[in-house]
BABADREN-706320 format. One record per residue: x negated, y, z negated of N, C-alpha, C in turn; residue number from 1; residue in one letter. Coordinates in steps of 0.2 Angstrom, whole numbers, plus 2048, in hexadecimal, padded with zeros to 3 digits. Layout:
N
<site n_X="X" n_Y="Y" n_Z="Z" ca_X="X" ca_Y="Y" ca_Z="Z" c_X="X" c_Y="Y" c_Z="Z" resi="NUM" resn="a"/>
...
//
This chain:
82
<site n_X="227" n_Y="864" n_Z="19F" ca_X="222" ca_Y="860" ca_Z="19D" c_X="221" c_Y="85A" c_Z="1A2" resi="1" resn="x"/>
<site n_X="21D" n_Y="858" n_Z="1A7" ca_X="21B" ca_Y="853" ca_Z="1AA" c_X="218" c_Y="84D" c_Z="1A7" resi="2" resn="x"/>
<site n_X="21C" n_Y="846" n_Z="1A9" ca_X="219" ca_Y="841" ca_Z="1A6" c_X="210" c_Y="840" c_Z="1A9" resi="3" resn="x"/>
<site n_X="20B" n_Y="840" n_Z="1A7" ca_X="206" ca_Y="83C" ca_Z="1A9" c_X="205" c_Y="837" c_Z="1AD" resi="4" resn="x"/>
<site n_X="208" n_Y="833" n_Z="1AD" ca_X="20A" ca_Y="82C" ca_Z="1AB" c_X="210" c_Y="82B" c_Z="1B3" resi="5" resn="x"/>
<site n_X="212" n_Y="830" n_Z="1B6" ca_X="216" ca_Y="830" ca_Z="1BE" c_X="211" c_Y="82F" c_Z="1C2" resi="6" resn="x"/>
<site n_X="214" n_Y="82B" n_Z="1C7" ca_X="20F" ca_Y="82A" ca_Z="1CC" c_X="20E" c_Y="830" c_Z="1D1" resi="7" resn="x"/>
<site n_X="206" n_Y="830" n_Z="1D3" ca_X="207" ca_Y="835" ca_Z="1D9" c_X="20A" c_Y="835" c_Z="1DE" resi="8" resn="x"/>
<site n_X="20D" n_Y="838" n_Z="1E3" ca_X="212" ca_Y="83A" ca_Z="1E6" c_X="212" c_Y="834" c_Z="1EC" resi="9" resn="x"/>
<site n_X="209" n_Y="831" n_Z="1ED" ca_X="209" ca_Y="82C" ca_Z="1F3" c_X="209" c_Y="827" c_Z="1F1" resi="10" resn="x"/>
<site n_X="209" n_Y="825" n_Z="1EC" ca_X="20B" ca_Y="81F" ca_Z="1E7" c_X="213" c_Y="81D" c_Z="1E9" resi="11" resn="x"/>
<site n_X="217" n_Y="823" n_Z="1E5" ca_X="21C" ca_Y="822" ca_Z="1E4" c_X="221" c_Y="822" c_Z="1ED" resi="12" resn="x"/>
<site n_X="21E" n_Y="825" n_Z="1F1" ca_X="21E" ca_Y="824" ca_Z="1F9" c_X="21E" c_Y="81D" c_Z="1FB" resi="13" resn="x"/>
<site n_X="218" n_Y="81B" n_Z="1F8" ca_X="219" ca_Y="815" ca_Z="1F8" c_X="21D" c_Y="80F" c_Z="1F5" resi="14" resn="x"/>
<site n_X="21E" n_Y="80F" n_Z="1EF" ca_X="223" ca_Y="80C" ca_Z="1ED" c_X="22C" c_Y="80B" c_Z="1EF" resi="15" resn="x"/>
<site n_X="22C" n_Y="813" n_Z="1F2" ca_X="234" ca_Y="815" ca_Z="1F4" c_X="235" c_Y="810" c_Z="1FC" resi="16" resn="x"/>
<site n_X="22E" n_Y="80F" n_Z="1FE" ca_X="22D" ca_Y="80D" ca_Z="206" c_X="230" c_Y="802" c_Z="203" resi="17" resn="x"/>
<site n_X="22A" n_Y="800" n_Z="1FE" ca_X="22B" ca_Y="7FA" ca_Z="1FC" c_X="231" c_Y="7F9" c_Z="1F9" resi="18" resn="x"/>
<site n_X="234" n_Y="7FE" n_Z="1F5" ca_X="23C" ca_Y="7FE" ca_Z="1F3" c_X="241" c_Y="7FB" c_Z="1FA" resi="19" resn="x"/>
<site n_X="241" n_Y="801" n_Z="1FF" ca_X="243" ca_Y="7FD" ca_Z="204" c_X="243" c_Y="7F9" c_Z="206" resi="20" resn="x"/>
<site n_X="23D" n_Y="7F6" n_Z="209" ca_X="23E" ca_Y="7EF" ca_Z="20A" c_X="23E" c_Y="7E9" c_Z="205" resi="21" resn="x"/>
<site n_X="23E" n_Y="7EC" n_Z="201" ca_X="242" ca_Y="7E6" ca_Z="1FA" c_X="249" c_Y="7E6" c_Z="1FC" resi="22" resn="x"/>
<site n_X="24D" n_Y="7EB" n_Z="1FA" ca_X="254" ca_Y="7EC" ca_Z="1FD" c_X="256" c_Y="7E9" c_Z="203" resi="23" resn="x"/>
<site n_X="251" n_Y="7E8" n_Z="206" ca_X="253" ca_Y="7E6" ca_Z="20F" c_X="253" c_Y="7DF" c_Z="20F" resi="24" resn="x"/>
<site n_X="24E" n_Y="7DD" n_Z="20A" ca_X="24D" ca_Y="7D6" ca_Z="20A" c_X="24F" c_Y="7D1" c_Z="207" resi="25" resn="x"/>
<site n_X="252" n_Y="7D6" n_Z="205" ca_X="25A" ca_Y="7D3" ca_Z="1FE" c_X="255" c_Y="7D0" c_Z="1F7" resi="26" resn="x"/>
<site n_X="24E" n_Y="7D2" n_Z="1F5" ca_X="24B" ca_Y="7D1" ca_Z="1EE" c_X="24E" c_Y="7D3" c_Z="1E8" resi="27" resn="x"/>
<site n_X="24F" n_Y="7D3" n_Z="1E1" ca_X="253" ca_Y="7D6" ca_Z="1DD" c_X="24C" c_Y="7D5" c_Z="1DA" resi="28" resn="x"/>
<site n_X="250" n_Y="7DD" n_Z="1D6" ca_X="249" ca_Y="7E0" ca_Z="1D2" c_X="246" c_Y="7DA" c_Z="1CD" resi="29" resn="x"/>
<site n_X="24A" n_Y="7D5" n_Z="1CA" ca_X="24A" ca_Y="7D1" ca_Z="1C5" c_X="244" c_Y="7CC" c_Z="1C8" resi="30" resn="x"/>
<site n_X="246" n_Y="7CA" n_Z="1D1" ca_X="241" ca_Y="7C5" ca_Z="1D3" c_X="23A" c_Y="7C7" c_Z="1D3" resi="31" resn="x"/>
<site n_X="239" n_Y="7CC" n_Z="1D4" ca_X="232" ca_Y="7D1" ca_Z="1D4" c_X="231" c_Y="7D1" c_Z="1CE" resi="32" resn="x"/>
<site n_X="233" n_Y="7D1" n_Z="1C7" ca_X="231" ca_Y="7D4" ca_Z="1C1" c_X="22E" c_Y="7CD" c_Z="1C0" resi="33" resn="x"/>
<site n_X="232" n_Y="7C6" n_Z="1C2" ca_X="22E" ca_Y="7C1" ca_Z="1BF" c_X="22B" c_Y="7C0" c_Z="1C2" resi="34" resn="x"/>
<site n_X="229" n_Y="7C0" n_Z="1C9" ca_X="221" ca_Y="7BD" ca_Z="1CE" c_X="21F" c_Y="7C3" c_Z="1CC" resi="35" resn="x"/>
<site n_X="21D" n_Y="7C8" n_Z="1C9" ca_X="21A" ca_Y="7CE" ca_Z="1C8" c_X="218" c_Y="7CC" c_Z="1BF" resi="36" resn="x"/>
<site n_X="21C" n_Y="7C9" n_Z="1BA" ca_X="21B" ca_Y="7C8" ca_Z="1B4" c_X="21A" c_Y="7D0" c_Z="1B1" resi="37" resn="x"/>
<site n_X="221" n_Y="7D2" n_Z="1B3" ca_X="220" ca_Y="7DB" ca_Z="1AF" c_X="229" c_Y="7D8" c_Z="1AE" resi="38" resn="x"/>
<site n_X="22B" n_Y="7DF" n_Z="1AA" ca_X="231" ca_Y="7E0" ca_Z="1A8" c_X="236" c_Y="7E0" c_Z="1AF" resi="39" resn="x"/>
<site n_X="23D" n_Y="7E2" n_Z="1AF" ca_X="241" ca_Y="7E4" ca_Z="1B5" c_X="23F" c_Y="7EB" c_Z="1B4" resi="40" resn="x"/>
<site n_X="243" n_Y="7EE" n_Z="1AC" ca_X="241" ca_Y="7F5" ca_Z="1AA" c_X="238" c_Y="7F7" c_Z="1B0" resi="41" resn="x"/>
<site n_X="234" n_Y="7F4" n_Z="1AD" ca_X="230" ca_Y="7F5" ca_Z="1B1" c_X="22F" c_Y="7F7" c_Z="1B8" resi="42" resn="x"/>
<site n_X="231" n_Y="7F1" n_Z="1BB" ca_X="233" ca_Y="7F3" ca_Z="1C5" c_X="23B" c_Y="7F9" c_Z="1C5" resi="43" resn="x"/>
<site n_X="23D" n_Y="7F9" n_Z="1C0" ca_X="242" ca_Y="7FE" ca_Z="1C1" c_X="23B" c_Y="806" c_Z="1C0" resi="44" resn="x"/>
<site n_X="239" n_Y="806" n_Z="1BC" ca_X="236" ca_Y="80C" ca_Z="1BA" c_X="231" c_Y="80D" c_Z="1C2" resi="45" resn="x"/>
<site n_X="22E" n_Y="809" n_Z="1C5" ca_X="229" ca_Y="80A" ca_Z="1CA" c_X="231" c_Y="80C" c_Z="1D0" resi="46" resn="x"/>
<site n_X="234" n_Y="80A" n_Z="1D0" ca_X="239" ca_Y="80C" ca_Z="1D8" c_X="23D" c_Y="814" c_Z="1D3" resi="47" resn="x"/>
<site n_X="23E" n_Y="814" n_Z="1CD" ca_X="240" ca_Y="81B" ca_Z="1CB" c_X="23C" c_Y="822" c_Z="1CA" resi="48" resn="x"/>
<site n_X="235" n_Y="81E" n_Z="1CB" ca_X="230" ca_Y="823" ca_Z="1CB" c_X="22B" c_Y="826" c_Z="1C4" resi="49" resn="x"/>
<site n_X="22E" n_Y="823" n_Z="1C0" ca_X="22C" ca_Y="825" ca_Z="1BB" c_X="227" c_Y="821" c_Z="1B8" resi="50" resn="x"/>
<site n_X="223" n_Y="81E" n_Z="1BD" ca_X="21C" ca_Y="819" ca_Z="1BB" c_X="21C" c_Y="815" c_Z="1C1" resi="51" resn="x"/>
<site n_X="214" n_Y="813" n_Z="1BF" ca_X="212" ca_Y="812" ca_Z="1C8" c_X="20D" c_Y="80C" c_Z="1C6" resi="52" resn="x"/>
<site n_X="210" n_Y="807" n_Z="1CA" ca_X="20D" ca_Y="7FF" ca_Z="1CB" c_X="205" c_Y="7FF" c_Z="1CC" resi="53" resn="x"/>
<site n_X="202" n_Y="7FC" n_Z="1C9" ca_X="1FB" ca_Y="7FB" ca_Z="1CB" c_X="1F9" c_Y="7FA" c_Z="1CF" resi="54" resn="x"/>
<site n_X="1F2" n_Y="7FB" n_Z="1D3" ca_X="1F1" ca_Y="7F7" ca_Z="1D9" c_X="1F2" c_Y="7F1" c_Z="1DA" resi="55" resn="x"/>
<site n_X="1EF" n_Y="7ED" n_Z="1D6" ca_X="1F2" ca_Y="7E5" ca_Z="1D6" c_X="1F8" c_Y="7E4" c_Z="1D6" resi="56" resn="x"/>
<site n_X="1FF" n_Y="7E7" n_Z="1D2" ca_X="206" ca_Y="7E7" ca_Z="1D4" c_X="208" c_Y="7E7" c_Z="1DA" resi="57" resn="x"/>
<site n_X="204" n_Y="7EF" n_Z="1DB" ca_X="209" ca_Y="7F1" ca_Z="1E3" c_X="204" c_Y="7EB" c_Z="1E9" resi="58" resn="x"/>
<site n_X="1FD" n_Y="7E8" n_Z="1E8" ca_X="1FD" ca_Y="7E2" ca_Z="1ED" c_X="202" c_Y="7DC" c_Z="1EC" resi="59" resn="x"/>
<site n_X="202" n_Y="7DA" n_Z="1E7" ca_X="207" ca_Y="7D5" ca_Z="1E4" c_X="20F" c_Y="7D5" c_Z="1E9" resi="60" resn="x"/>
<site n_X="210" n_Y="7DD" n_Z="1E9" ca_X="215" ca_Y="7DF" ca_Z="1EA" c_X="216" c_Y="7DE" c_Z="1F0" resi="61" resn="x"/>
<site n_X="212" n_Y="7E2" n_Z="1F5" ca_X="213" ca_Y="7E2" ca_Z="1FD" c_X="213" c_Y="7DB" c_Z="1FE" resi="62" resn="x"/>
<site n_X="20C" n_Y="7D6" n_Z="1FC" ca_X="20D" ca_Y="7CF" ca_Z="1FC" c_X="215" c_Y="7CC" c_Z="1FD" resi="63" resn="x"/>
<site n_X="218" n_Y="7CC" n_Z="1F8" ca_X="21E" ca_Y="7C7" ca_Z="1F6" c_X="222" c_Y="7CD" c_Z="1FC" resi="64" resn="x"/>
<site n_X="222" n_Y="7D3" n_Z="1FE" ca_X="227" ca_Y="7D5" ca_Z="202" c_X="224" c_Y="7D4" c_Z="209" resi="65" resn="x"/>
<site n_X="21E" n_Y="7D1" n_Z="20C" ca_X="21C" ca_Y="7CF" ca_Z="211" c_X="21A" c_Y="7D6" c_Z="213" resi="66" resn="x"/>
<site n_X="215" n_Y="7D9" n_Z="211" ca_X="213" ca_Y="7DD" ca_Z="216" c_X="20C" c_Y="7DF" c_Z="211" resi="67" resn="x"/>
<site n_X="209" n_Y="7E4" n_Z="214" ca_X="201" ca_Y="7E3" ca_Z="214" c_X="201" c_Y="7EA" c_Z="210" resi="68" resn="x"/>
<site n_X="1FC" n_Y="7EC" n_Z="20B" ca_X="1FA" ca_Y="7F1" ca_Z="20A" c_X="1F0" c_Y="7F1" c_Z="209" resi="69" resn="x"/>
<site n_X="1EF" n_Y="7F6" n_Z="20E" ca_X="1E8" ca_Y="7F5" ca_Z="211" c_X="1E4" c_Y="7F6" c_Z="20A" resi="70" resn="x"/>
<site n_X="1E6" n_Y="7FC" n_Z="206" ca_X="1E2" ca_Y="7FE" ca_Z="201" c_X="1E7" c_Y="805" c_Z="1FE" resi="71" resn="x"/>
<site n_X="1E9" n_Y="802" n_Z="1F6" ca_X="1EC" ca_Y="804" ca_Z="1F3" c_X="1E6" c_Y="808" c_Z="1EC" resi="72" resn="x"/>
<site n_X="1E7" n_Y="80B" n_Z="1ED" ca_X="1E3" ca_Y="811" ca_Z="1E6" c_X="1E7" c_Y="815" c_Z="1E1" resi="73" resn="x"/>
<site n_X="1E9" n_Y="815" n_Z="1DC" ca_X="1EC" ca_Y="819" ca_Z="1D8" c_X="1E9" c_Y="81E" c_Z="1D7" resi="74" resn="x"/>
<site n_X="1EC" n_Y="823" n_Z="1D5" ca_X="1EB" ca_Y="82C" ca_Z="1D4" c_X="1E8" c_Y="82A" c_Z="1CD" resi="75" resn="x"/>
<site n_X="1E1" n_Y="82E" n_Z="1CA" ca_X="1E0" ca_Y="82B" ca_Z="1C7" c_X="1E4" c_Y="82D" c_Z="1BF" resi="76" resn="x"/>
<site n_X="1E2" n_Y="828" n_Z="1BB" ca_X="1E9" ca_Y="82A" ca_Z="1B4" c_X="1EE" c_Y="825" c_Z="1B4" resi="77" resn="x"/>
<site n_X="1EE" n_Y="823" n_Z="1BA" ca_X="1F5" ca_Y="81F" ca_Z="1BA" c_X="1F6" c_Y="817" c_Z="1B8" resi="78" resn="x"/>
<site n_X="1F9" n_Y="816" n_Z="1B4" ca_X="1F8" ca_Y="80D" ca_Z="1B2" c_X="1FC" c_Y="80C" c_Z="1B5" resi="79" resn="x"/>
<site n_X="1FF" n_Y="803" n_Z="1B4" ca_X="206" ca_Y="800" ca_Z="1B5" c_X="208" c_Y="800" c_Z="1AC" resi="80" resn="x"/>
<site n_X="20F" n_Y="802" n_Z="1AF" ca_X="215" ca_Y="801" ca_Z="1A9" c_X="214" c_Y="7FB" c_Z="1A7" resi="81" resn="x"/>
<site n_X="212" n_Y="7F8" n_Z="1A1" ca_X="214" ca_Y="7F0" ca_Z="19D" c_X="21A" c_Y="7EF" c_Z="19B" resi="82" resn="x"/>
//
């Protein structure tokens, strides 16, 4: 059984992309969850896969990691994890 609720594969591309340069830039998932105003569990589940940030999240997100995302669209069905 598939969750609904997983992000599409270019979502989660993206995420796995943003993961690394979190890592790189030495951010811990805790700093992101509070300028984000979401849980850790939460930013843990968007980099494990198992739920996919909103658009407003992942600009939020490129934001605070320095880098641009031109235009982010969720597959449809997908929420952010609260």
């Amino acid at each position: 059984m598939t969750d609904s609720r997983a992000p599409h594969p270019a979502i989660r591309q993206l995420v796995a992309e943003l993961t690394m340069l979190r890592l790189v830039r030495g951010v811990t998932q805790e700093r992101i969850a509070a300028r984000l105003d979401v849980t850790t569990a939460t930013v843990a589940k968007w980099e494990g896969g198992t739920r996919s940030p909103s658009s407003r999240h992942l600009a939020e997100l490129a934001a605070m990691l320095g880098c641009e995302l031109a235009l982010v669209e969720a597959a449809p069905g997908e929420e952010a994890a609260r």
